[in-house]
N, C-alpha and C positions, 0 to 999 in steps of 0.2 A: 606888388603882391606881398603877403605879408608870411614870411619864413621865420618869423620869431622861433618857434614851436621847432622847427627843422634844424633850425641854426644852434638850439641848445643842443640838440639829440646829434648831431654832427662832430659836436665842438670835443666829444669824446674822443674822436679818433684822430686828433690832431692831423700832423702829415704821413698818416700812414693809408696807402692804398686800399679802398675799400670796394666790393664787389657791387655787382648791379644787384644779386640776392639779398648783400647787406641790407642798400636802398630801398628795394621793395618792402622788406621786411617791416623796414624801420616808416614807410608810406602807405600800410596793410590798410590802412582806414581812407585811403582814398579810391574812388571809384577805379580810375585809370594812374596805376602809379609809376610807367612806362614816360606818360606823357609829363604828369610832374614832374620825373627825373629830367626829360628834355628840358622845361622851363628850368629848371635847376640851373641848366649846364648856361642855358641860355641868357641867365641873368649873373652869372659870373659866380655862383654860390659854392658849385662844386667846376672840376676838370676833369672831361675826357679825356684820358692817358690812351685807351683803344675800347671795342666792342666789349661792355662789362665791365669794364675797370677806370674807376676812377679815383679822384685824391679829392680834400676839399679844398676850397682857394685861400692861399695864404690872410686874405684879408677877412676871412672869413674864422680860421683854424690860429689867426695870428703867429706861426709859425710857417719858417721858412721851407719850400718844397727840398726835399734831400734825393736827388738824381739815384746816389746809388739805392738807398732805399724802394724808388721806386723801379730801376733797371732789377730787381729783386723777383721784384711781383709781376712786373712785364712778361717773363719768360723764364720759364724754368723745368728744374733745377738750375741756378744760374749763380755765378757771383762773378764782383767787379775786377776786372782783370786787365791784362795786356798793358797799353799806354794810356790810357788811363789812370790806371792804377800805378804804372809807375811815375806819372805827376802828382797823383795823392800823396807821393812818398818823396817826391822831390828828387825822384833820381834820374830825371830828362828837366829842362829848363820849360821847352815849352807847355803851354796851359792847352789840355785837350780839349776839346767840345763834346766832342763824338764820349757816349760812355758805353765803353767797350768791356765785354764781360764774357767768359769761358760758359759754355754749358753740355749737357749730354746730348740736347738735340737737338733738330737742327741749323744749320748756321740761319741767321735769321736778321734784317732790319726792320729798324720797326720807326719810322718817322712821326713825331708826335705833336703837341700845339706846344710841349714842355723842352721840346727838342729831341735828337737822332741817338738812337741807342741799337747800337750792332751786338749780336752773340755769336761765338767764333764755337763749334762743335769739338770736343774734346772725347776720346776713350774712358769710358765705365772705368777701370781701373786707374787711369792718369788723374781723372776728374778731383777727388777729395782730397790728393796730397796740396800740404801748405795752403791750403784754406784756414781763413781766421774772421772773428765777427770784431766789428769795430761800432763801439758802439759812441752816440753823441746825443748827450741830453738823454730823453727819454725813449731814440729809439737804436735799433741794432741791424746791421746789417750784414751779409757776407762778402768778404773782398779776400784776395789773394795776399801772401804774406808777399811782400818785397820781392824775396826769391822766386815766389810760385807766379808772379808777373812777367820776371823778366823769361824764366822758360818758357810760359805761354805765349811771350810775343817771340822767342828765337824759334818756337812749334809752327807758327802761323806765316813769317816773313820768309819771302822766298830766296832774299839777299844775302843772307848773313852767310858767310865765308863758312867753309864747313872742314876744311884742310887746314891753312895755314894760322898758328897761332896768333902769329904778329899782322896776319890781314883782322883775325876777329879782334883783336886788340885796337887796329883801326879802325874799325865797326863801332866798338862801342864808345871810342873816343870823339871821334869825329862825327859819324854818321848819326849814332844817337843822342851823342856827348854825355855822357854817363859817365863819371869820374871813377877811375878804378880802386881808390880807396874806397868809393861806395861799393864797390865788387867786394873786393878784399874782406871790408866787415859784414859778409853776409853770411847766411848759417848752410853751411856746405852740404849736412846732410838732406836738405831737401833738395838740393839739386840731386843728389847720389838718387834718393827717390824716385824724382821724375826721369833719370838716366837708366834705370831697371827698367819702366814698365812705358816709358815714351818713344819715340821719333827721336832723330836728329842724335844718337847719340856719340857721335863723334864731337859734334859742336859745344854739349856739354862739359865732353871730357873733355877739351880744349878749355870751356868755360873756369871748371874746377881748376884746372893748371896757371889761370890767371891769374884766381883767387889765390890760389895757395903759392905763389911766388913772391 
């Protein structure tokens, strides 16, 4: 089939999630532009990410799919968070899969042809502290500062010690392995933030007392 014509008018939106309205819009001159979208998806032009929402195919947009970018557009209000985000930042060893992201609604998986992206439900007032846009190349996306990760995953985890300081010290040592110099240089007043208006805050104030020793 010949997508010449398609493949320019695409090639705008590099790897940025574009909607099925986009499509249509941009297929207005075809009789049934439902069904072109299918062949679309079906000749590998464009990816189904879910119902509406799609990305173009790297070989197509020559750039590379960006997960958090797309966990953006998947569900929202949303951004990249928990253990995920704190492998973006290098402060757990292991490489996540899953891209795990805070949002206002709710809690939600969403399994895809691009891979599994979970969203953990967070409080209207919790939600926008220590969020920050990180941007790469030409596109931008919302992720949790360092700080506003690790309190989203101590929000979420049903394990973490909530009393003893030297068991959460063993928590983040061993269990997450998070080096506590990586604690130490982190910016305290976003924890103080999420410890006003969050959960857990006994576990914080313990947190802060790591940090600042």
């Amino acid at each position: 089939m010949n997508y010449i014509h398609e493949i320019q008018s695409l090639s705008q939106y590099g790897n940025v999630p574009i909607t099925a309205n986009v499509l249509n819009n941009m297929l207005c001159n075809y009789k049934a532009p439902k069904m072109k979208i299918q062949a679309m998806v079906r000749d590998g032009i464009i990816i189904r990410i879910k119902k509406d929402l799609y990305v173009v195919s790297p070989e197509i947009s020559k750039k590379p799919l960006s997960p958090e970018l797309i966990a953006n557009h998947l569900y929202g209000p949303s951004y990249v968070s928990l253990h995920y985000a704190l492998s973006y930042y290098g402060l757990i060893p292991e490489r996540v899969v899953t891209v795990t992201s805070a949002t206002t609604m709710h809690t939600q998986t969403f399994q895809t042809s691009i891979g599994r992206f979970t969203f953990r439900n967070f409080a209207d007032d919790y939600f926008p502290i220590g969020v920050t846009m990180a941007t790469e190349g030409d596109i931008s996306y919302m992720i949790a500062s360092p700080e506003k990760a690790l309190c989203d995953m101590i929000m979420v985890e049903h394990h973490v010690p909530s009393q003893s300081l030297s068991a959460l010290e063993v928590f983040f040592e061993e269990d997450m392995r998070i080096e506590l110099d990586d604690l130490k240089a982190m910016d305290c007043s976003i924890i103080k933030q999420c410890m006003e208006v969050g959960k857990k805050k006994t576990v914080l104030a313990n947190l802060l007392k790591l940090m600042e020793r």
